[in-house]
N, C-alpha and C positions, 0 to 999 in steps of 0.2 A: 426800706430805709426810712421812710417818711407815715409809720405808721405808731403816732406815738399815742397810745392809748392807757390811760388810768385804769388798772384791773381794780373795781371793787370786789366785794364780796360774792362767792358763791351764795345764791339764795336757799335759805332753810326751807327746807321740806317737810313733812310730814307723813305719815302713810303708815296704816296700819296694814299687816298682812296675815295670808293665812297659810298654815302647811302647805306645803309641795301638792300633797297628793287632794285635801280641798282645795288650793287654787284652781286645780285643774279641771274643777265640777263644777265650781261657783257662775253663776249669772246672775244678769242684772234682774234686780224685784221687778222690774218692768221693760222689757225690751222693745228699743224705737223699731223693730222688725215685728214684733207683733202683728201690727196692721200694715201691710207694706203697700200702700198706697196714699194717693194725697188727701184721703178723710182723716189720718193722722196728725194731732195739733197737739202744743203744747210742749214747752221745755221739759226733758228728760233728766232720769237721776241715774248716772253709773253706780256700778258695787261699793261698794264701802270705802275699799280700799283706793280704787280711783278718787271719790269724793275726798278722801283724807288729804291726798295729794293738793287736790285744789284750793282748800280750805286753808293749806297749812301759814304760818305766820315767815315771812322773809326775814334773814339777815338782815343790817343796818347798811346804809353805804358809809364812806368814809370822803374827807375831804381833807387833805394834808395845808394847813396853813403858810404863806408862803414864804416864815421864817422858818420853815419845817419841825418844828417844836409842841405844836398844837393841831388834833385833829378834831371836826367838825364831823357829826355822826348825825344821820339822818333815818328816820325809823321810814318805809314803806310798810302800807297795810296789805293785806289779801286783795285781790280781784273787788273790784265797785259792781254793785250790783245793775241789772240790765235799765232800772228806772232813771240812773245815772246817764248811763252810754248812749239812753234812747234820747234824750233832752235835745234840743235845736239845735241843729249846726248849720253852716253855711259850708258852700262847696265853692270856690271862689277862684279862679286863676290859678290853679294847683293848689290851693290854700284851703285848709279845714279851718273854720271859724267858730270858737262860741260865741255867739253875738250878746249873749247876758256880761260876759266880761272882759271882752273887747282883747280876747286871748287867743293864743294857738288851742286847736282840742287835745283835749290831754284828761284822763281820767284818773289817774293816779297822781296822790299828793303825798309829801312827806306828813305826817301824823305827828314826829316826832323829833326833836331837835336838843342837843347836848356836846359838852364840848371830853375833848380826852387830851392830857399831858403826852405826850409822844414817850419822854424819859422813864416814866414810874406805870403809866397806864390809868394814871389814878381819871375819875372820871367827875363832871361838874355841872349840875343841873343847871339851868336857864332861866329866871325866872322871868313873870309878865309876857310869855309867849300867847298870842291869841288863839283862843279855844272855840270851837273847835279848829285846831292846827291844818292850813292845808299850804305847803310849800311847793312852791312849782318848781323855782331854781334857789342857787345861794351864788355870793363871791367873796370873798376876801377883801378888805381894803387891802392897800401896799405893804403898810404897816403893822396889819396883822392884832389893830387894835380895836376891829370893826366889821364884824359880818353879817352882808345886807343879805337880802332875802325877801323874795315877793309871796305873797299869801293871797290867797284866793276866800274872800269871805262865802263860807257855802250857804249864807240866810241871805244876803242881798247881791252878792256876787261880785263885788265889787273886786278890783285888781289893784291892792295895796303893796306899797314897797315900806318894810321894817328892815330896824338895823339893830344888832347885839351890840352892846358894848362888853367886849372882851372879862375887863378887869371885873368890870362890877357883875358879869353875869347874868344880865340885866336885857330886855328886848323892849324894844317901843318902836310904833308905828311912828314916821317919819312925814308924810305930808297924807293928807285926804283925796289932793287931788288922784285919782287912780291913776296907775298903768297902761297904757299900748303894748300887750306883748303878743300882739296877731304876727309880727316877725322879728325873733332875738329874743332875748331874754328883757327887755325893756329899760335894762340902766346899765351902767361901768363906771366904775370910781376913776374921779380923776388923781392923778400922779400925786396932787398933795394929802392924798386920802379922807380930807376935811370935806369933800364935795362929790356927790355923785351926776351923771350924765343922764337925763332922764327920756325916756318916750312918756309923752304922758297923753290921756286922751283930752284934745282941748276942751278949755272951757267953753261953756256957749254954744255948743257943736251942734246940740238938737238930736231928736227922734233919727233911724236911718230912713233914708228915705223909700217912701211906699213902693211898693211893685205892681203895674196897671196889671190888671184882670184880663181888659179887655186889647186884642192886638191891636197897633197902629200901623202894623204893613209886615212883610215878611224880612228875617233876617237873612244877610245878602253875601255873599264872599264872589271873590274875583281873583285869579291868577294874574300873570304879564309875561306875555312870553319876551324868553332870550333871559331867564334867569337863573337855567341852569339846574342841575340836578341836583336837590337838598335831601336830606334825610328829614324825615316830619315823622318822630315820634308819634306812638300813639297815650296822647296823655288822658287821663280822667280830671273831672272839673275843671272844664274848662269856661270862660262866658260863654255865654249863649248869644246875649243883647245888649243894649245898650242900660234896660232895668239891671241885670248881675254888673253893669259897667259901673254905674253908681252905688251901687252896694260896696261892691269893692274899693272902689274910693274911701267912702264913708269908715269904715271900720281899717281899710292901712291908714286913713289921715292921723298922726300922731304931732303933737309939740314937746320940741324939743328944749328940755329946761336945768338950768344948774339945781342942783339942790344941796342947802350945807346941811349940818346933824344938827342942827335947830329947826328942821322943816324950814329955813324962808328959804323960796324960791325964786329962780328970775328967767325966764325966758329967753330962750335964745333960737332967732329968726323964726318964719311965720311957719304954721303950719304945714307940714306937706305929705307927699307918700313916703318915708323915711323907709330904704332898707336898713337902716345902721347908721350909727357915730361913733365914731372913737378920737378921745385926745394923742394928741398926739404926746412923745415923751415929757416935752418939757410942761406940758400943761397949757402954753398958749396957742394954739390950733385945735381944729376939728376938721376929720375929714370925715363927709356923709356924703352917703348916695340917695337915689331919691328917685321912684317911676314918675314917669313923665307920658303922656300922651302921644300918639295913636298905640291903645290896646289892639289885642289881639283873641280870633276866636278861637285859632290854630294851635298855639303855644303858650305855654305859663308864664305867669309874673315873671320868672326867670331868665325869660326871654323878650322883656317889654325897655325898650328903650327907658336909658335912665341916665341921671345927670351926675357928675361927679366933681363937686366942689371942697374947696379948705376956707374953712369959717372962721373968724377970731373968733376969742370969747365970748364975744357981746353978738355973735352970728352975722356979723356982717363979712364978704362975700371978699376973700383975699385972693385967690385964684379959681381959675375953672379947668378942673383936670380937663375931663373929658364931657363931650353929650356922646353918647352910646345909642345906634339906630334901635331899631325891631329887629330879632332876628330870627326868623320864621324859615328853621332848619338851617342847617348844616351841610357843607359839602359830604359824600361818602366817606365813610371811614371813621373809626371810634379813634384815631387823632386828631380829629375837624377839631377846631374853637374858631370862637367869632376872632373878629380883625377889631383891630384898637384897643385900647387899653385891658388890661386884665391880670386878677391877682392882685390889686393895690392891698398897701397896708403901709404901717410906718416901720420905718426902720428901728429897733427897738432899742439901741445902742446908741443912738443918734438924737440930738436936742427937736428936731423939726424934719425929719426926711423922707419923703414916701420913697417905695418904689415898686415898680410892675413890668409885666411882661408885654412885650406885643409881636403877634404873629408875622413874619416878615417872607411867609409862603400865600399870602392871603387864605391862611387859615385853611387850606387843603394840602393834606396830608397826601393827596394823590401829584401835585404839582412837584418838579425835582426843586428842589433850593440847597444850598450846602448848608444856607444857616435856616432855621426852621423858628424860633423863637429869638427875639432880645430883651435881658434884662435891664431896666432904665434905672437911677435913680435921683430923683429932683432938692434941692436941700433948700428950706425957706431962706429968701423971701419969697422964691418960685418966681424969680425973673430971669435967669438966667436958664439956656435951654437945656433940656435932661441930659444927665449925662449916661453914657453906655458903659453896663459894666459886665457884660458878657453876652458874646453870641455861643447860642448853645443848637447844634445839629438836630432836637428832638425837642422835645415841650417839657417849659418851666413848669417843674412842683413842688416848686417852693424853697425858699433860704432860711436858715439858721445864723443869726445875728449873733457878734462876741465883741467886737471891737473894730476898732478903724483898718486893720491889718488883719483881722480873721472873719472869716464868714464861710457858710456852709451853703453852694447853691445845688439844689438836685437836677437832675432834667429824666425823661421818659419817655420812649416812645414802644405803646401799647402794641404794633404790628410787627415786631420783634423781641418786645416783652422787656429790653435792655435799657437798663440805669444808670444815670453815670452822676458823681458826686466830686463836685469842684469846690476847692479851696480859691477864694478870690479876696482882697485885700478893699473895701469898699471907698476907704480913703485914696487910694493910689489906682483909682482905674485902669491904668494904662500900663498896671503891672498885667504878665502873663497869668492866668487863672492856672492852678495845679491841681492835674487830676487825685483826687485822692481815691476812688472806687468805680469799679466800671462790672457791671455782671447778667446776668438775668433775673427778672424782679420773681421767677419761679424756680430757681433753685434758692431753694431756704438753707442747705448745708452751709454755703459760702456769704450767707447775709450778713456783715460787717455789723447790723446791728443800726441801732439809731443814736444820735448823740444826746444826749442828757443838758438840760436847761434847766436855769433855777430864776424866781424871778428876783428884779432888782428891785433898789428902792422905789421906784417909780411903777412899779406893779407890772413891768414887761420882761417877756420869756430871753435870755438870750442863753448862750452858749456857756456852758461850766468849764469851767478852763482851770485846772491844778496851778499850784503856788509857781511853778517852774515856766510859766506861761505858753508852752508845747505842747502840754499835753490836754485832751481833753477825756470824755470818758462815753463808751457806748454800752448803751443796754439792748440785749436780742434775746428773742429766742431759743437760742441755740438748736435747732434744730437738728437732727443726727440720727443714723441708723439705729441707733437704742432709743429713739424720741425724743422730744423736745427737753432740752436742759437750760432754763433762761440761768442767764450769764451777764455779769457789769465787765467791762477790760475798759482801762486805761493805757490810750493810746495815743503816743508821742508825734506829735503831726510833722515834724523834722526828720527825724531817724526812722517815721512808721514803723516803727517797733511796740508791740502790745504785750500787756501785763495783765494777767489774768487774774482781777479781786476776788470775784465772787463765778460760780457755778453751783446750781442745782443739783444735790446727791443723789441715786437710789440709796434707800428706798421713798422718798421723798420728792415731791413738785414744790417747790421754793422758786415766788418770782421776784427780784427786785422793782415793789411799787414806788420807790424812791431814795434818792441819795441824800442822805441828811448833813453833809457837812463840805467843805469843799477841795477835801480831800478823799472824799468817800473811803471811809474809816468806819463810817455805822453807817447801815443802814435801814428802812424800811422796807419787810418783804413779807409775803405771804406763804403760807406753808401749809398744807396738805399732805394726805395720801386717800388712797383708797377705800379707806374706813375710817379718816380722820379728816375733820369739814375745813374748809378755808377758816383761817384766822392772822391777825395779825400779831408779826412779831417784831423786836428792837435787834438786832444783830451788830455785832463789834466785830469786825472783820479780823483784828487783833486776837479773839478769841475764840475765831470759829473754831473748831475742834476741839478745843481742850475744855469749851463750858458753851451748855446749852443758851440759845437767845434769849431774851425775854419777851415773855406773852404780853400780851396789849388787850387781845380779847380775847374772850372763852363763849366762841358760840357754839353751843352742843351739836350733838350728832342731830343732825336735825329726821332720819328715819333710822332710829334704831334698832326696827324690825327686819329691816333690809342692809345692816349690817355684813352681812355677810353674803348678799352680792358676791357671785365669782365676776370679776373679769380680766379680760387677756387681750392683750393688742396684739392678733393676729398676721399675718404674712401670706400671702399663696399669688400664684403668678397666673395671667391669663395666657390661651393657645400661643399668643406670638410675644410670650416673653416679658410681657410689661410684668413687673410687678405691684401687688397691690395692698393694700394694708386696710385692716379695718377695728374695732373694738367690739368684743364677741364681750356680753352679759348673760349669764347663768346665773337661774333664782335661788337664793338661800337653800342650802341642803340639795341639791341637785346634784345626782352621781350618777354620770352616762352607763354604767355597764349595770345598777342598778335600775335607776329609771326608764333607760332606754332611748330614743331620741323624743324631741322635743318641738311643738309647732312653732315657727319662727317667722317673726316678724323683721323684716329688712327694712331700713330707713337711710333716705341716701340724695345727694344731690350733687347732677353730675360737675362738671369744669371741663375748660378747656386749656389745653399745652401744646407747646409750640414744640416737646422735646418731651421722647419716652421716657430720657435719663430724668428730667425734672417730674413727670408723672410720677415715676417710683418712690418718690423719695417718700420718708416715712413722715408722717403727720401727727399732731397731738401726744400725749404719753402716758401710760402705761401707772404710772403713778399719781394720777389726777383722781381728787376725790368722785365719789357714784352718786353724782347729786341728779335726784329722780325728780323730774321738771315733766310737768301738766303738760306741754309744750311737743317733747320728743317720743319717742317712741319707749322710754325708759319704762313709765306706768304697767306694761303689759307685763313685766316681770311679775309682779305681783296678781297675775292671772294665769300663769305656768307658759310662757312663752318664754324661748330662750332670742335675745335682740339682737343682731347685728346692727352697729349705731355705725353711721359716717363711712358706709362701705368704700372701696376708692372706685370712683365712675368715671374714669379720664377719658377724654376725648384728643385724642394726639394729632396735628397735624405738623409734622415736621418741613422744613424747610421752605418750598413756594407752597405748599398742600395746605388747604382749608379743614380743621377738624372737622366742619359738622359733614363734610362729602361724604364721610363714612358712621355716620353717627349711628346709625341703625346696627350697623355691622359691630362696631364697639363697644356701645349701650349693652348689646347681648352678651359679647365676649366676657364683661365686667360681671354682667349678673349670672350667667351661665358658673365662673369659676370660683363666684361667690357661693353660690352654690354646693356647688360641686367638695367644695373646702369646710360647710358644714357638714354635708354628709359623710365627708373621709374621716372626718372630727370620731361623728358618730352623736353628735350631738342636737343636729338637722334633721328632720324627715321629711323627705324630697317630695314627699305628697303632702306635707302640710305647710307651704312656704307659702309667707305674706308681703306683699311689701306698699312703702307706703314713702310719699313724701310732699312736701309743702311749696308752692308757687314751681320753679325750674324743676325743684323733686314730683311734682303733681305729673307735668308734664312727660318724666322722665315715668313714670310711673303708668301712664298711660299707654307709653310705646310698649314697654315691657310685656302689657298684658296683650296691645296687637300683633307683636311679632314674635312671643313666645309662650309654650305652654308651661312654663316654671311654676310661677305662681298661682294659688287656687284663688286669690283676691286680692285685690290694691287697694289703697286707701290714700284719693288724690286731691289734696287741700290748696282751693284758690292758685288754680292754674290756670296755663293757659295750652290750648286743642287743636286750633286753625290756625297756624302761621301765614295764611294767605291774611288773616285781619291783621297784622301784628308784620305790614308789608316794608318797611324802612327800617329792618334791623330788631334783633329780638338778642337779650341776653349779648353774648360777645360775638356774636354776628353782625360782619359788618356790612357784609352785601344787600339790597335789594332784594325785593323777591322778583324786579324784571330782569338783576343779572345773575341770578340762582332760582329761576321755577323749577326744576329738579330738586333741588336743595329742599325747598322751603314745601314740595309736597313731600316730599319723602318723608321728612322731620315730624309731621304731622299726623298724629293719630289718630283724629278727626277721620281722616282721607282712609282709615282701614277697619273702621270703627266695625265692620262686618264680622272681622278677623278677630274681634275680643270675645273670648267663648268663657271667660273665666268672673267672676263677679268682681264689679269696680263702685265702689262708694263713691260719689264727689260731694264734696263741702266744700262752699263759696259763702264768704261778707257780702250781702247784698249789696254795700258801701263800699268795694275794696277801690282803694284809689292805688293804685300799683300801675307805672305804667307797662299796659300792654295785657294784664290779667284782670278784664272787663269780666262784669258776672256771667256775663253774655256766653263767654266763652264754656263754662261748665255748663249753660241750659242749651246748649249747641250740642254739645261731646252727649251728654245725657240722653237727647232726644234720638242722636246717629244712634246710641247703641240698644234705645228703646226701639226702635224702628228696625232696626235687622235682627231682632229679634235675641238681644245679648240679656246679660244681668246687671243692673245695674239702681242704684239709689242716689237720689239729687238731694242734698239737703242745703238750701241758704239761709243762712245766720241774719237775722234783720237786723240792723243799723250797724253790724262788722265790716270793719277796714280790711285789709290785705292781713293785717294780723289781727286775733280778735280776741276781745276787751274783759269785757261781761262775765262775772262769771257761771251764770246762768247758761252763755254761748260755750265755754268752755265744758261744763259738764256735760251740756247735748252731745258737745263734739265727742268726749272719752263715751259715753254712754253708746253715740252711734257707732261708733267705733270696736268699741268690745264686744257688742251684739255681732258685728258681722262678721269679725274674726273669731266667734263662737260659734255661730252657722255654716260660714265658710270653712272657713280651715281647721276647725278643731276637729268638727263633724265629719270630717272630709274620710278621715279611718287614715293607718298607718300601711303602706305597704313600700318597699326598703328595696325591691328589684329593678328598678329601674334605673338605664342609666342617664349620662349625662346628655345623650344625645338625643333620646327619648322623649326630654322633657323641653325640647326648644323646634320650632318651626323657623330658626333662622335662616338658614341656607337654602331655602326654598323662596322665601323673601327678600331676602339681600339681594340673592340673583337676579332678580327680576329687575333689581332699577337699573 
């Protein structure tokens, strides 16, 4: 219900290919197997075709203006080259830092900037945009007469905020003094759109401060007993000392300042660690928060005590919500949150109102309480005490704001997976809240959908409410046995009677990106098929049927070699009935009883369900364009591999039952029938099967190859091996590993690393900051399977994150890649007699634990 996310553009691809019968010969001019040892250096180049992929130029994104009339189009380039991605960063309390621009790290900038009429499509260049262009965010004024925008100067690096002037077309840089955007985007217009909210880096600040060479004593940590059992994530970047204590200061210290579209500015209160400001509606408040002292070496900024006030304008200091301790873990359970205030924001229908949740189980999820969560909310001048406007059995996420008599509040609780969505009157507290939706957040059949917000004068989101003031309007997924069909309905909050606007047809994926008017009558939607690219179209709801939409954009096919792509969203059931779904790709001109079977590559990452019926359900659809992305597993098409994309890898534990208890056992079941449903195809060849996936896919990738002989090679990117490191909960495991040592060896392919007899690639970010997927963990897995004597290739990416950047990293990656499922599995020869049981060592294993 609460996943409201703007679908831009599929990104354009490129790629050129070759016949069926040369793909299937082709190798790389140089393959990283060549030398398979560590005398091997230097970045790799894939086939041609792979290279094309990477090279290719992306779609625009889109930015709907918030009178819906005018959209803001933003050009991304290709991949930034490795000289880029290598450049200083800081690693700082969970925080990647450029220290040149006092920014979050971020390699990719917008290039390009232009505006589009919504009505005609017609489009309007920008003039006085600084060149070379690099756009890290945008916003909107209120008004729709003003769109700011920070730029990154790539010759002195300076962190500039610029503003468009709509009418005239027109862009200028707004003050000198730079940006703070180490957290948030650095500014927000205030409500009279005349003025923006600035982070800016103070004046006067000086050099960061030096880091001593030589030590002054050892870094020192201390527990206390009688505190009880926390979860203590395992994070990356974390401080070390008290030298990264002051770094970290220096670069979050931001001042916070008005600025009007004349550039003068005026300061508001002193410098500090700012997470955030936001005005409130009417424009006289500010609520920020702000880190505060004793850090931590344990946990992230995230976790660092932090103060929570409401500023006038001039920053002086009207109330003190909250001070917020340290909180160095969590009770057990992925419903833990800290105690005291949480989720603040303003109420966006309301002149002056915060309001927030606070845990009334002391935030353990394992303690009984009937009420689990309360939502409060306070209304300026903030003298009078909060008021309560609902107790909710499961944990607040989050309200939808409409008016003094309507508001949308959700609640959740993650260990029954169950949601429930309350109509609550925020004027009249003391009115009874009415349920309006209650379900499981993993059946997608039954998802009501999310409600539709537009914003207001004052540049905040609330609730779209039709002329008849009843009704409002939700947009979903539609999710369903023939696949996902996104759908707008119009739903009357009185009689809960729905009327169905818009739904997505075959042979077409049509989503509604937006409702242009406030009857939803036209709207904004995107439109595909499976040989035709995302683009945007104008739709009159009045005339769907009888006359086609109007186009907005024409972005070509972006591989038009690879047009003709087969693919099918498959169906087949494992031994105990689950069903499972997955999207099976065959390469251009590919005829099974002609060509015969095919080496396949499997890409997949498992989940977990609390319920077989929700596992089944069918996922994604069927009509979604074949955009070939550097990224997935799609590229090997174009090398004569036929792809199994997003096979289904459900993990069930139904009722008091824990899914991962039988994780090994079902992991297999999933791939064994995945399997099995290629070769019945005829499309599979059972001895040429790959599979491969990235971070929970790496891991899930590495079991496969310890506990069965299916596949001839996996390909396991920036995972993680030893769940004994990774001891406070990993992925949606909530246990310990001291109330599940069973659990947490079994799960671990590390502990069978003997048992992998088939060849395994790992590629790991020497940088990955993921928590839990240390690099550590792939030269661990590597070294088990070099040591008993397995197959196996270690490749780390130098200066890659958990996802990786560069496009130099990227090309190694496809290049390592192709080479080993060239060795591996092409090489491997075709032979069609064996059967399904043949090909799995499960039941010899599973037994055992």
């Amino acid at each position: 219900m609460k996943n409201r996310v703007w679908r831009g553009c599929a990104a354009g691809l490129i790629v050129a290919v070759l016949p069926l019968g040369a793909i299937a010969q082709a190798l790389p001019k140089q393959s990283p197997l060549a030398a398979n040892d560590a005398s091997a250096s230097g970045y790799q180049m894939p086939a041609s075709a792979l290279q094309a992929i990477v090279d290719a130029p992306r779609a625009p994104q889109l930015m709907l203006g918030p009178r819906r009339d005018i959209v803001a189009l933003l050009q991304t380039p290709p991949l930034p080259g490795i000289d880029l991605v290598a450049q200083p960063e800081l690693k700082l309390a969970g925080l990647r830092i450029n220290p040149r621009s006092y920014a979050a790290s971020r390699f990719s900038f917008g290039t390009d900037l232009w505006l589009m009429d919504v009505a005609t499509g017609a489009e309007t260049r920008v003039q006085g945009l600084p060149q070379p262009l690099a756009v890290a965010s945008m916003a909107w004024s209120p008004d729709q007469r003003h769109l700011a925008f920070n730029h990154i100067d790539t010759r002195t690096g300076a962190n500039e905020l610029w503003v468009v002037d709509v009418a005239a077309r027109s862009a200028r840089r707004v003050l000198a003094q730079p940006l703070n955007t180490v957290v948030g985007r650095g500014y927000t217009w205030m409500p009279d759109s005349q003025r923006l909210l600035a982070q800016l880096q103070p004046a006067g600040q000086g050099a960061a401060p030096s880091v001593g060479v030589v030590p002054t004593g050892p870094n020192t940590q201390q527990t206390e007993a009688g505190a009880g059992v926390r979860q203590l994530r395992t994070y990356q970047d974390l401080l070390k000392n008290e030298d990264d204590a002051n770094l970290f200061e220096h670069y979050l210290r931001s001042q916070l300042a008005l600025v009007d579209l004349q550039g003068t500015t005026r300061n508001v209160a002193e410098p500090a660690l700012y997470l955030g400001a936001a005005p409130s509606p009417d424009g006289r408040h500010l609520l920020v928060q702000r880190v505060v002292r004793p850090f931590s070496y344990q946990v992230t900024m995230r976790s660092f005590p932090r103060q929570i006030d409401v500023l006038d304008a001039n920053g002086k200091q009207l109330h003190q919500v909250a001070r917020l301790p340290l909180v160095e873990g969590l009770p057990p359970g992925n419903d833990a949150v800290p105690t005291g205030v949480r989720n603040i924001g303003w109420r966006s229908d309301a002149p002056a109102t915060l309001a927030w949740a606070e845990a009334q189980d002391g935030g353990d999820p394992n303690r009984e309480a009937p009420v689990r969560d309360a939502v409060y909310v306070q209304a300026a001048p903030f003298k009078a005490r909060p008021t309560l406007l609902a107790k909710l059995s499961s944990r607040y996420a989050g309200a939808t704001w409409g008016r003094g008599d309507l508001a949308l509040v959700d609640e959740y609780w993650w260990k029954t997976r169950q949601q429930k969505q309350w109509r609550v009157a925020p004027d009249r507290p003391k009115q009874a809240p009415e349920l309006i939706h209650q379900g499981s957040s993993e059946d997608r059949y039954n998802d009501p959908g999310n409600p539709a917000t537009v914003s207001d004068a004052n540049g905040f989101e609330r609730l779209q409410i039709a002329a008849d003031g009843q009704s409002i309007f939700l947009r979903g997924a539609g999710a369903s046995p023939e696949g996902d069909r996104p759908f707008v309905d119009r739903f009357n909050l009185a009689t809960k009677q729905k009327t169905r606007l818009f739904h997505s047809q075959a042979p077409l994926y049509e989503v509604p990106a937006a409702i242009l008017d406030d009857e939803a009558t036209r709207l904004l939607i995107t439109r595909e098929s499976p040989t035709e690219p995302t683009n945007f179209y104008l739709q009159d709801l009045a005339t769907r049927g009888r006359s086609a939409p109007l186009a907005l954009t024409r972005f070509p096919h972006p591989t038009p070699q690879l047009k003709d792509v087969q693919k099918e969203q498959i169906r087949y059931r494992r031994k105990d009935g689950v069903e499972l779904t997955g999207t099976l790709y065959l390469p251009p001109g590919y005829d099974a009883r002609r060509d015969g079977a095919l080496p396949v590559l499997m890409w997949a990452y498992p989940g977990e369900f609390k319920s077989a019926a929700a596992a089944s359900q069918v996922t994604d659809s069927p009509y979604r364009f074949n955009t070939i992305s550097y990224w997935g597993p799609l590229p090997f098409l174009a090398r004569g591999f036929a792809v199994l994309d997003d096979p289904s890898m459900p993990i069930v534990g139904e009722g008091t039952a824990e899914p991962n208890d039988t994780y090994v056992a079902q992991l297999v079941a999933n791939a064994e029938a995945a399997v099995d449903e290629l070769v019945r195809r005829g499309v599979g060849d059972r001895d040429r099967m790959a599979v491969g996936g990235h971070s929970y896919g790496a891991f899930m990738t590495a079991n496969l190859l310890a506990h069965t002989r299916l596949f001839k090679a996996g390909i396991a990117r920036s995972g993680a091996y030893n769940r004994t490191l990774t001891p406070f909960g990993f992925q949606a495991e909530e246990r310990n590993y001291w109330q599940a040592k069973d659990v947490y060896r079994a799960m671990s392919p590390f502990n069978y690393a003997e048992q992998i007899k088939d060849a395994l690639l790992i590629i790991h970010g020497e940088q990955d900051n993921n928590s839990g997927t240390f690099p550590m963990q792939s030269e661990r897995m590597f070294a088990a399977v070099k040591g008993m004597g397995g197959t196996a290739r270690l490749v780390m990416l130098p200066n890659e994150s958990h996802g990786y950047r560069a496009r130099e990293s990227i090309l190694h990656m496809l290049a390592e890649s192709d080479a080993w499922l060239e060795r591996y599995v092409k090489a491997a020869g075709a032979t069609s007699t064996r059967g399904a049981s043949d090909g799995s060592r499960a039941s010899a294993n599973v037994s055992s634990k």
